[in-house]
C-alpha positions in Angstrom: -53.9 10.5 54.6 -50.5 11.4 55.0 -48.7 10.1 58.1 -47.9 12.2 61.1 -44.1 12.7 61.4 -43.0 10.7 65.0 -41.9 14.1 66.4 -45.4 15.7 66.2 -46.6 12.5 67.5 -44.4 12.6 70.5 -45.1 16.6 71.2 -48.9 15.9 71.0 -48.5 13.5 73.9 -45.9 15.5 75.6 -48.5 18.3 75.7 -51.6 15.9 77.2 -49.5 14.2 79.5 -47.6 16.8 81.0 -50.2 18.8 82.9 -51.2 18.8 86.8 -51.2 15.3 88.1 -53.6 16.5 90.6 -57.5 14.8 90.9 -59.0 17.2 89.4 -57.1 17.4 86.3 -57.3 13.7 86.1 -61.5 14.0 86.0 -61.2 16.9 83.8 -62.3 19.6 86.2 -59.3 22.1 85.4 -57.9 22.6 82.4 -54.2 21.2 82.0 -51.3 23.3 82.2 -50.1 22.7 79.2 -51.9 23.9 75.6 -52.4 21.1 73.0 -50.9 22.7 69.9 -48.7 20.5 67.4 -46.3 22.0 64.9 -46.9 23.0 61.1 -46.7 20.3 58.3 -47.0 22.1 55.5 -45.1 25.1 54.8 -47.5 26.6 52.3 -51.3 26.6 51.4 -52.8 25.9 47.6 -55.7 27.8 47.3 -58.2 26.9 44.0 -60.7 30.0 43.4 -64.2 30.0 42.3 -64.9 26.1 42.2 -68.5 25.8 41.6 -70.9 23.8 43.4 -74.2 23.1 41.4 -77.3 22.8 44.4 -80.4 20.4 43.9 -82.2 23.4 42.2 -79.9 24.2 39.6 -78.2 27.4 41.7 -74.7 27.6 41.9 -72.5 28.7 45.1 -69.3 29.4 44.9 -66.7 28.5 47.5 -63.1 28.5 47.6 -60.8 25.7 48.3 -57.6 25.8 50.2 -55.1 22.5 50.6 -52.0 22.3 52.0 -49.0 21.9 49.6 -48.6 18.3 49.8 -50.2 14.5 49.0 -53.7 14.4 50.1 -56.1 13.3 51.2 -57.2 15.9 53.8 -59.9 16.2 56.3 -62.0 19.5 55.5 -63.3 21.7 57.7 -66.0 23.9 56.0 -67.6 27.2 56.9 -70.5 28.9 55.4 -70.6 32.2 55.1 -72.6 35.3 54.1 -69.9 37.6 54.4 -68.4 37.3 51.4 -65.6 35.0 50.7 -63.4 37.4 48.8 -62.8 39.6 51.9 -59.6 38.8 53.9 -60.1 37.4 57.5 -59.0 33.9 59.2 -62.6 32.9 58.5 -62.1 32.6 55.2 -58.6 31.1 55.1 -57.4 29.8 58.3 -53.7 29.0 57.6 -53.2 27.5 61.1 -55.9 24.8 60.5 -54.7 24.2 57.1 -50.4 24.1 57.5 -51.3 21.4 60.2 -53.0 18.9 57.5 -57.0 20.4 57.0 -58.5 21.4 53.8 -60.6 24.5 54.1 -63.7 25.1 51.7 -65.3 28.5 52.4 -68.6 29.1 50.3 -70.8 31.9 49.9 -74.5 31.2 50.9 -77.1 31.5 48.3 -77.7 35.3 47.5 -74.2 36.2 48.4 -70.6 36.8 47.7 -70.0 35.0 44.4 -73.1 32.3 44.4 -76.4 32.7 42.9 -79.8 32.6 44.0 -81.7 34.3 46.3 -80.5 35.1 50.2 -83.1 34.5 52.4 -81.2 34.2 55.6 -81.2 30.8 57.2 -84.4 29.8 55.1 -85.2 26.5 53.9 -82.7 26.3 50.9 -80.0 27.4 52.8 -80.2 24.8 55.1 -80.8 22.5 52.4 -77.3 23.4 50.6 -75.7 22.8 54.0 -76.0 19.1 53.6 -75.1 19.2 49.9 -72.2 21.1 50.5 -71.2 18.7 53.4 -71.4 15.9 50.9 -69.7 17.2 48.6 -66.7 18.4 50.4 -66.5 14.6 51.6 -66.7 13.5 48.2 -64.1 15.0 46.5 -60.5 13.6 45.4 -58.6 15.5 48.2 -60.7 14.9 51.2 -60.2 12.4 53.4 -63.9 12.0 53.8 -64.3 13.1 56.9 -65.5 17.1 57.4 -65.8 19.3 60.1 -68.0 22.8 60.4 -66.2 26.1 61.9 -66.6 30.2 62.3 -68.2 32.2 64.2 -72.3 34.3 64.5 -74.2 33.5 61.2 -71.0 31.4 60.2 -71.9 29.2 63.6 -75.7 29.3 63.5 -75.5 27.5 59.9 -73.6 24.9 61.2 -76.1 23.7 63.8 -78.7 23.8 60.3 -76.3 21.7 59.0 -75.7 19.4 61.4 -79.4 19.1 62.1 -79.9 17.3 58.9 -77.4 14.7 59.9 -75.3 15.1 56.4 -72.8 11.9 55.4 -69.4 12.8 56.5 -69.5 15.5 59.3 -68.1 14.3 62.2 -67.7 17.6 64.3 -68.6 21.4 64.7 -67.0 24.4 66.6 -69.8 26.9 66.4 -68.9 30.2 67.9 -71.3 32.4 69.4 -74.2 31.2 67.8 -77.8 31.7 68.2 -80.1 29.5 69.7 -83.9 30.6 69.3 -84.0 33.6 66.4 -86.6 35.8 68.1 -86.2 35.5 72.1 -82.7 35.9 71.9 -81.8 38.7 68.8 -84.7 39.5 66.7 -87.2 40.6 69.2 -86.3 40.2 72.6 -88.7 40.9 75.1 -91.3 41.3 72.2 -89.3 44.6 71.4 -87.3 45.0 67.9 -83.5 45.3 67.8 -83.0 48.3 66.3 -79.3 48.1 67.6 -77.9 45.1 65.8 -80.1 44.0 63.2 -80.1 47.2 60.8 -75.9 46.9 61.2 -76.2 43.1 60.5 -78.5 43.8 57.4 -76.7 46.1 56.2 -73.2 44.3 56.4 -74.8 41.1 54.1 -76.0 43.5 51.5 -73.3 45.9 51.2 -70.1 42.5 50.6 -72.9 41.4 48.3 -72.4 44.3 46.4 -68.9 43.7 45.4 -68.2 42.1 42.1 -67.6 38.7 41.9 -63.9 37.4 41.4 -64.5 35.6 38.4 -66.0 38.9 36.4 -63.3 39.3 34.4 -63.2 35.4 33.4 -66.5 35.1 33.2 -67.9 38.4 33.0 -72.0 37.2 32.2 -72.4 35.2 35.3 -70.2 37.6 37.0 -72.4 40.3 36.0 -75.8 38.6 36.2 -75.2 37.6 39.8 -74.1 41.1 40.9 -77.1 42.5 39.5 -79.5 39.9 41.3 -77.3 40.7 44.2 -78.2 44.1 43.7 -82.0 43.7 43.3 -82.4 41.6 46.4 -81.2 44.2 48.5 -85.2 45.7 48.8 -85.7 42.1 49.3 -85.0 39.8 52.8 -83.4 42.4 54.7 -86.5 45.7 54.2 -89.1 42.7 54.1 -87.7 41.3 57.9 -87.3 44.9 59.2 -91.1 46.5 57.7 -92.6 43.0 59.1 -91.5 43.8 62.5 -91.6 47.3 62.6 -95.0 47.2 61.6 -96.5 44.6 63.8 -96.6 41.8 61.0 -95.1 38.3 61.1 -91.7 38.8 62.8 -93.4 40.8 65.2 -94.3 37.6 66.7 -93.2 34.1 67.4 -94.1 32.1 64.6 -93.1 30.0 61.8 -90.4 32.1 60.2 -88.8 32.7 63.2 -88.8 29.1 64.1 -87.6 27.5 61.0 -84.6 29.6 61.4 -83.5 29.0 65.5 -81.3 26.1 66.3 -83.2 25.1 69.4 -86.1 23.8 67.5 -83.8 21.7 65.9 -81.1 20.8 68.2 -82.6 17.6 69.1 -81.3 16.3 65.5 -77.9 17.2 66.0 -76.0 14.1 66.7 -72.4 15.1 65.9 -69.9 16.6 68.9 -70.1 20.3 69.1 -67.7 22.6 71.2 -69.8 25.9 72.1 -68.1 29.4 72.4 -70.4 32.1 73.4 -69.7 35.3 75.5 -71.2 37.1 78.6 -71.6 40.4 76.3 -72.4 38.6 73.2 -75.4 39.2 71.2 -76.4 35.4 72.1 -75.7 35.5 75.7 -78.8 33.0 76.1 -78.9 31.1 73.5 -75.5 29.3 73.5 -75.8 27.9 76.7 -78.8 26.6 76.1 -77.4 25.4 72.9 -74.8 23.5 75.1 -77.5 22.3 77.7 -79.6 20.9 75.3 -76.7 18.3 73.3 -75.4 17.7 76.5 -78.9 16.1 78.0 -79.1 14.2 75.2 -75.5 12.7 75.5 -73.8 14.6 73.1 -70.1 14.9 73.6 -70.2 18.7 73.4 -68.3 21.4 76.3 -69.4 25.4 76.9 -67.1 28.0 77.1 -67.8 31.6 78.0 -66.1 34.4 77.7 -65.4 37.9 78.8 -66.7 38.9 75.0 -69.2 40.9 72.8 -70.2 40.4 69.6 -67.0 41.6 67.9 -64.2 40.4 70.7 -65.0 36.6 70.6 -61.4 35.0 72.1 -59.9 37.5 73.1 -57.5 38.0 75.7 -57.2 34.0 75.0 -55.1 31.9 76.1 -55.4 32.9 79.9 -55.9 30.8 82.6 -54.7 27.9 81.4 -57.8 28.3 78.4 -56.1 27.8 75.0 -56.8 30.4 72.0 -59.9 29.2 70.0 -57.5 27.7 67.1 -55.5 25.6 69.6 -59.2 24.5 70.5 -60.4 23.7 67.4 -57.5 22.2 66.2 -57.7 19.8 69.3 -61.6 19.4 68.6 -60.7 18.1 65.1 -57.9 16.3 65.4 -59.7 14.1 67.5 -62.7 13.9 65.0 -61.5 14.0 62.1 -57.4 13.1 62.5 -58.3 10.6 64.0 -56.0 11.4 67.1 -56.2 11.0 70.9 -56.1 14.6 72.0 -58.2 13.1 75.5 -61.2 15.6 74.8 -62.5 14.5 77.8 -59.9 16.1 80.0 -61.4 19.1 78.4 -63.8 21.1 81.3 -67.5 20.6 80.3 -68.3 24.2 80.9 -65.9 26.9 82.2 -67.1 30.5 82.6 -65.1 33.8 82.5 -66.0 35.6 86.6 -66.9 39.2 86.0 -65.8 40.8 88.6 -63.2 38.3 89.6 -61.7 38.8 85.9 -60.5 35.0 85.3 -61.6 31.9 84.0 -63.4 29.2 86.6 -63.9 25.2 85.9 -67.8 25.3 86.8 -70.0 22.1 87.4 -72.2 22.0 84.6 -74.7 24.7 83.4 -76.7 26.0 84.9 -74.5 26.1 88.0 -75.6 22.8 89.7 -74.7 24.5 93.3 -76.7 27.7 93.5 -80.3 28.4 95.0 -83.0 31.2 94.6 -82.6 34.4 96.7 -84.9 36.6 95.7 -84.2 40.2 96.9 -87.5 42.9 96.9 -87.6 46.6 95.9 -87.9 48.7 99.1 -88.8 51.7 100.3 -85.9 54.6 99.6 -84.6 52.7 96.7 -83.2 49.8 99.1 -82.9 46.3 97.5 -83.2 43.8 100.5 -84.3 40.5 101.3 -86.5 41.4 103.6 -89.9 41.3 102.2 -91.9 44.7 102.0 -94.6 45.9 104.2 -98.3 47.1 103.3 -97.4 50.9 103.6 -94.6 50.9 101.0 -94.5 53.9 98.5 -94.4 53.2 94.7 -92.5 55.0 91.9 -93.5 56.7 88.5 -91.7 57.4 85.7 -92.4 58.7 82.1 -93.1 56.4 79.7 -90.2 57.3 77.0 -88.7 55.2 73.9 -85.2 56.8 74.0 -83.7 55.7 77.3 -80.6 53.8 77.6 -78.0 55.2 75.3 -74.9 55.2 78.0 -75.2 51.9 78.8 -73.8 48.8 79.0 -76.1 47.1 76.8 -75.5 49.6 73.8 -71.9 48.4 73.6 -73.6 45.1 73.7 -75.8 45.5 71.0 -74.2 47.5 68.6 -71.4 43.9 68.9 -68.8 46.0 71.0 -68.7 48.9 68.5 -69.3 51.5 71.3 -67.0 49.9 73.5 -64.3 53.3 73.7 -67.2 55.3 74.5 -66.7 56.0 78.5 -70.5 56.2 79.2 -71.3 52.5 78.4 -68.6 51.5 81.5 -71.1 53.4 83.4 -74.8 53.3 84.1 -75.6 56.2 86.2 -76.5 58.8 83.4 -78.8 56.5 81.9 -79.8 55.8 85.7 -81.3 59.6 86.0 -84.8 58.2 83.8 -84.8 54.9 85.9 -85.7 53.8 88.9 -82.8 52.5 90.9 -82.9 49.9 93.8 -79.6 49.6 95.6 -78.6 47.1 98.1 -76.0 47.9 101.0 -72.1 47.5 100.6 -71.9 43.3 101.0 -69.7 42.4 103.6 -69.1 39.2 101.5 -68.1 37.9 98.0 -72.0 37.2 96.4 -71.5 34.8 93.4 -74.2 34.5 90.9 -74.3 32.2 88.1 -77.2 31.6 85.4 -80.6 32.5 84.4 -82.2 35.4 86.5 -85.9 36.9 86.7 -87.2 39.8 87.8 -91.3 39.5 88.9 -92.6 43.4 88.8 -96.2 44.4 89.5 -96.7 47.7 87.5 -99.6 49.7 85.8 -99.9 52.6 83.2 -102.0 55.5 82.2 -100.9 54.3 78.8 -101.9 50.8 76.4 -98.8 49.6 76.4 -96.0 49.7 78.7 -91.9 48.6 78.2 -89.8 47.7 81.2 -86.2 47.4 81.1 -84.1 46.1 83.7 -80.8 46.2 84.3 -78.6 44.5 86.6 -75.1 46.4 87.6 -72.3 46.0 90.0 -71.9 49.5 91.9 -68.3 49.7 93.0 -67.4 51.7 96.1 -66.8 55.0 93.8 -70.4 54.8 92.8 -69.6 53.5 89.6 -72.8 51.4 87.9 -71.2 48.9 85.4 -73.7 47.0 83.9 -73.8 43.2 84.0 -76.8 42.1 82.1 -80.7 43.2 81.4 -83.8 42.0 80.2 -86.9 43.4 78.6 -90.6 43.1 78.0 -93.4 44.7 76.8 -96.4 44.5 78.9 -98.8 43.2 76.1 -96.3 39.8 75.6 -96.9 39.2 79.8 -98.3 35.6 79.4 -96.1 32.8 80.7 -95.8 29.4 79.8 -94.9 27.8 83.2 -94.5 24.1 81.2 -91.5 26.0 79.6 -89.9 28.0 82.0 -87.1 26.9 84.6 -87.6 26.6 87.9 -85.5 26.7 91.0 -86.1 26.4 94.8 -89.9 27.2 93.4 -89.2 30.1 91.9 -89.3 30.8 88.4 -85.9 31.7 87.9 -86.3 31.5 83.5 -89.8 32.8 82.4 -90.7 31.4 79.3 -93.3 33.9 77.1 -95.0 32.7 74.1 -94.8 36.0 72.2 -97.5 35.0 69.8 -100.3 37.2 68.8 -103.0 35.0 70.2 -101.3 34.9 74.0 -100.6 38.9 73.7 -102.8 40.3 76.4 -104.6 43.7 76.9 -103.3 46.8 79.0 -105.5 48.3 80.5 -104.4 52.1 81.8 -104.2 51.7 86.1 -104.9 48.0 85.8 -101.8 46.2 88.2 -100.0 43.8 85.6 -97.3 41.2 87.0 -94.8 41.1 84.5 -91.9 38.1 84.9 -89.1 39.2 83.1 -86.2 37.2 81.7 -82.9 38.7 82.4 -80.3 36.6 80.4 -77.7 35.0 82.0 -74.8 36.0 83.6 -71.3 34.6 85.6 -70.5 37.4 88.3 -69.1 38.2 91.9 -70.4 41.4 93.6 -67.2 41.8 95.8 -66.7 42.7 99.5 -68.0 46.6 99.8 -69.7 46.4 96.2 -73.3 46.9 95.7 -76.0 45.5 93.8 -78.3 47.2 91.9 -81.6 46.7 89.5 -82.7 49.8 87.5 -85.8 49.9 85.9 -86.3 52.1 82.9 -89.1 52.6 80.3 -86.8 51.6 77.1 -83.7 50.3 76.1 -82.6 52.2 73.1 -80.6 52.2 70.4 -81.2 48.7 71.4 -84.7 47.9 71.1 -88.2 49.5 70.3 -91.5 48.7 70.4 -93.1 47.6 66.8 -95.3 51.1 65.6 -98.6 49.8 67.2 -97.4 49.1 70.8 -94.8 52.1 70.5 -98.4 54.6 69.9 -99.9 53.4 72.6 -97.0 53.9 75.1 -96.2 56.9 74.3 -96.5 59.9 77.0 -97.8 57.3 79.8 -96.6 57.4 83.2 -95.5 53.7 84.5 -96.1 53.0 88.3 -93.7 50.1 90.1 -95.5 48.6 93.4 -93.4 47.6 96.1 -95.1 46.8 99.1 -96.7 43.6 100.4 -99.7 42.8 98.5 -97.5 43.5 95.5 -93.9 42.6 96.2 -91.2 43.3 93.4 -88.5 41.2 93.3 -85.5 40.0 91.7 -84.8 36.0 91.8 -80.9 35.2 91.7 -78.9 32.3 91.2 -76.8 32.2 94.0 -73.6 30.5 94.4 -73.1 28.2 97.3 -70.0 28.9 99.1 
């Protein structure tokens, strides 16, 4: 490998030395003033096009290689993608990485881009290649040996695949907002399909398929035969996944396909460190922190970040706050694993969490919060929420049972990855509010910080077969304002709970864990009470001084989500009934922060 100049040696330990001398920066509870970064080696990249990589199977992926202009060997950091490897972004060639002394392979998955086969999106071959490809980037003449995965969504799911099969060579990944359990947290949430993000998502992998490979002209049969499969296979994965949920079948429920592909069910494997990036807004909101929790109990060297982010806006705004930009990161993350170097990742924070509503970046202790306890707050009479528990006399609330509810929202920006996000009427709840029902606490007279997994416990009924419960949570600011902070969903027929599997706190079930399986679905009867524990995913926020906080309850969250054709029949034009009163007390359960 070629040897670090003694001025980039002496910078590097400028920049971890340097920082607040205080204790807290010495245990690594605040982040140091100062951001690792090291200067360019290399003043140009060599990029070789089109090598191919023949899999166990006889298919072939194509992936490009970039070096820097200089004596190898290098460490390589690889990323998997489905995006197409042709199309320009720092994903596909990060010159920052690879000017500071890394090789970067980028490869097509099977069924994309340039590489043969067929996709079938995080299936069992995929996963396979992972580990070839892993090996073979550590076998080759200009690697060091040593490898490292990186990028971001389907990019960052594949590496936890990967690393789950333990490949030789890789020493690290830097998965950004990645997915943890394929149906709870994207797919189906709630037991409801998202018809927000996964059409888009479809949609983007078939279409960058669709563009000729770059070695058509060179080699203009394989260039042609692979576009044409490409084009074939569009009817395939993508309208087989969206029909088989739609119509009820096997991605309607929690089952094998949806397991094989979720990083949870395999994180127990991965024994490599792993730096997690997820944000508040993100599509994966839930998973990646429980991505994060999971390494981390089984003594993984691995830290959480969350950010201020959708889907689409991942690191931005960075650095702030003394939190480097997601290169400076990963560069730090892999020059200790794979350089070699000291870059004192321990001084890193485990987890630190962007504050809505404080709009900054906070040092927390561990996630979930280890200083919070359950306050549950009830829904009152005249649309209070309180903590006062309700009496016997309390009136309940109706609404219309409709699939269309929740365009001006927060969560479409959310789900539609941040696409929305100009659109003033997802800042703002309260048109979308005028089909809920709304419960309201008063103006706090202090700071109330919440922080992790929250669950709302609603007893309801219907004159209907089905029923669909949305709620939201929001911050209402003194202008009457309703920004949305997070939500959670649930169809009435996916009720069961699996108390073994859910998280508790203060003896409250503060994470309710639903099987969504076809054999725990449950009847609805029409006027039959139904206690429905809903998982609201996860948040970081402050309700300031003279705020309010608010749940709304609707009867959908669209474009987001709808009921699979069966359940969505029998809900339609029913009238759903929320009890509030003492033999059936509504609630909220919150994490709260102690001050």
């Amino acid at each position: 490998m070629k040897l670090m100049p003694l001025s980039i040696i002496f910078m590097v330990m400028f920049s971890l030395f340097t920082g607040p001398a205080s204790s807290q920066a010495a245990s690594g509870q605040e982040w140091e003033s100062t951001l690792y970064d090291r200067p360019e080696q290399y003043s140009s990249v060599i990029t070789k096009k089109d090598i191919f990589i023949t899999m166990r199977d006889g298919v072939i992926l194509a992936a490009d290689v970039h070096l820097p202009d200089g004596p190898g060997p290098f460490p390589v950091i690889l990323t998997q993608t489905p995006y197409n490897k042709n199309v320009s972004s720092s994903e596909n060639l990060n010159e920052y990485f690879i000017k500071r002394g890394y090789a970067h392979v980028i490869v097509d998955v099977r069924g994309t881009g340039a590489s043969q086969g067929a996709w079938d999106s995080f299936g069992e071959a995929e996963q396979r290649d992972g580990k070839e490809l892993v090996e073979w980037a550590a076998s080759q003449s200009w690697s060091s040996g040593k490898v490292g995965l990186y990028g971001s969504s389907y990019r960052a799911i594949n590496q936890l695949l990967t690393a789950a099969q333990q490949p030789e060579g890789l020493k690290a990944i830097f998965p950004i907002v990645p997915m943890g359990d394929m149906y709870r947290d994207i797919l189906m949430s709630g037991g409801l399909i998202n018809t927000g993000f996964i059409p888009l998502w479809l949609g983007l992998v078939t279409g960058s398929g669709l563009l000729p490979p770059s070695y058509t002209l060179s080699d203009p049969i394989m260039g042609t035969t692979v576009l044409l499969n490409h084009t074939g296979q569009t009817l395939g994965f993508p309208v087989s996944t969206l029909s088989s949920a739609i119509t009820g079948g096997e991605f309607a429920y929690n089952g094998p396909a949806a397991q094989l592909r979720s990083p949870l069910s395999v994180a127990d494997q991965i024994k490599v460190p792993a730096f997690f990036t997820g944000g508040l807004h993100d599509l994966f909101q839930r998973g990646t922190p429980l991505l994060y929790e999971k390494l981390k109990a089984n003594g993984i060297q691995t830290k959480l970040l969350m950010g201020n982010w959708t889907h689409g806006t991942y690191g931005s705004g960075l650095p702030a706050d003394n939190v480097p930009a997601l290169d400076q990161l990963a560069l730090r993350w892999f020059d200790q694993y794979l350089m070699g170097m000291n870059t004192n990742i321990n001084k890193i924070p485990d987890v630190t969490q962007y504050v809505l509503g404080e709009d900054r970046f906070e040092v927390q202790p561990g996630w979930p919060h280890k200083n919070v306890n359950a306050e549950k707050f009830y829904l009152r009479r005249g649309n209070l929420l309180t903590k006062d528990s309700p009496s016997s006399a309390e009136p309940s609330r109706t609404m219309l049972q409709q699939p269309l509810n929740g365009i001006c929202s927060g969560s479409t920006n959310q789900w539609m990855a941040g696409i929305p996000d100009a659109l003033p009427c997802t800042k703002d709840n309260r048109l979308t509010e005028t089909m809920e029902l709304t419960y309201t606490t008063a103006p706090v007279n202090a700071d109330l910080r919440i922080s992790g997994p929250i669950a709302a416990n609603i007893f309801a009924k219907t004159t209907a077969r089905e029923l669909v419960l949305s709620v939201r949570v929001t911050d209402v600011a003194p202008d009457g304002t309703s920004r949305e902070i997070t939500a959670g969903w649930l169809a009435a027929s996916h009720r069961s709970v699996d108390e073994s599997k859910s998280r508790f706190l203060d003896g409250e079930n503060i994470q309710p864990w639903h099987p969504f399986t076809k054999s725990a679905s449950k009847e609805v009867k029409p006027y039959e009470v139904m206690e429905m524990d809903i998982e609201i995913f996860p948040s970081n926020f402050v309700i300031k001084e003279g705020h309010r906080l608010r749940v709304a309850i609707g009867p959908s969250d669209f474009p987001h989500s709808m009921s699979p054709v069966p359940q969505l029949l029998d809900q339609l034009g029913g009238f759903a009934t929320i009890l509030n009163n003492s033999k059936y007390p509504s609630s909220i359960v919150l994490p709260v922060v102690e001050e």
